[in-house]
Structure formats: C-alpha cells, structure tokens
C-alpha positions, 0 to 999 in steps of 0.5 A: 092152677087155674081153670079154663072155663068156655062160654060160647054158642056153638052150633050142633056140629062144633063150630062157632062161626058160620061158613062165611066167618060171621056169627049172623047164625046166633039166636038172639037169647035173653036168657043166655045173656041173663046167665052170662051176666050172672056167671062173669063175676067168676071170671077175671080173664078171657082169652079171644083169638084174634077174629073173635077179638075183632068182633068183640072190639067193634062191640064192647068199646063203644057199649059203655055209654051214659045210658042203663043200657047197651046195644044188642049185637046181635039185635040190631036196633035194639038195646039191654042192660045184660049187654051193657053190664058185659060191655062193661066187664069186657072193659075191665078185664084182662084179655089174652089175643093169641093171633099172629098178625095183630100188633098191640102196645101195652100189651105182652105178647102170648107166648112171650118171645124167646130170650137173647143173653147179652152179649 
C-alpha cells in the first residue's frame, strides 16, 4: 500500500488559500523551497484538485526553459533554480485531478466511471 504524503502552506487556522481563493497570502521562503527540492525525489505522484491544479498549470508549464533558473511564483520578478528544479519534476510526474468540470485527453478519469456490460 502507498502513502499519502501532504506538502503545502497552510495558514494557522487550516486553510490553503486565501478568503479571495488565491494563494497571495504565502510568504515567500527560500528554505522551504530548499526542502522541497530536497524531499521530491521520494515522490512519483501528486494529487491536485482542480483549482490548485490550475495554479499550478500557469506555473510549471512554462518554468522549463533554457536557462538554470525559473520564475518564482511567488516573487515576481524574481528567479531560483529550487523552482526550476519543481517545475521540472511537476513536468515529469504523474498528476491525479480529482475536479469535476475539467475535461483532459490522454488522461483517465479518477474515480473511473462505472462499467456497462455489453449488450
């Protein structure tokens, strides 16, 4: 059986994003994008609902670039080679979307809809 393992900031009181759905209340932290770097290689999958996906998405997709370096999400203006190296492992990765309204090619749907018998 495989673990779960949760990574994220989360504020004191148990919430990820902010009253307006952003993550615009994140402190920007070298260290904890050090130990992100650091811990991903135990990791072969990341589950994202579709919001956080989204947010990811706008990020990661365009990260990987010919240059040692990426931009910071959450600095902008700003870059570090922590986040090209999690851009480049979001690339890699297997993803799982659990969201009701996205619709993916090449991807199956989680959980997989049910099975019809033939007739």
């Amino acid at each position: 059986m495989r673990r779960i393992v949760i990574f994220n900031w989360v504020t004191a009181d148990g919430y990820f994003a902010g009253p307006d759905g952003t993550l615009e209340w994140v402190v920007p932290d070298d260290e904890q994008a050090k130990a992100a770097v650091a811990g991903i290689p135990g990791f072969d999958t990341v589950l994202f609902g579709r919001v956080t996906y989204e947010l990811f998405e706008g990020f990661w997709r365009h990260a990987v670039e010919d240059s040692p370096t990426a931009l910071d999400p959450h600095r902008p203006g700003q870059r570090s080679r922590q986040h090209r190296a999690i851009a480049i492992w979001l690339n890699e990765t297997t993803k799982f979307v659990f969201s009701r309204t996205l619709k993916f090619r090449h991807v199956e749907e989680f959980p997989p809809p049910p099975r019809t018998r033939p007739p």
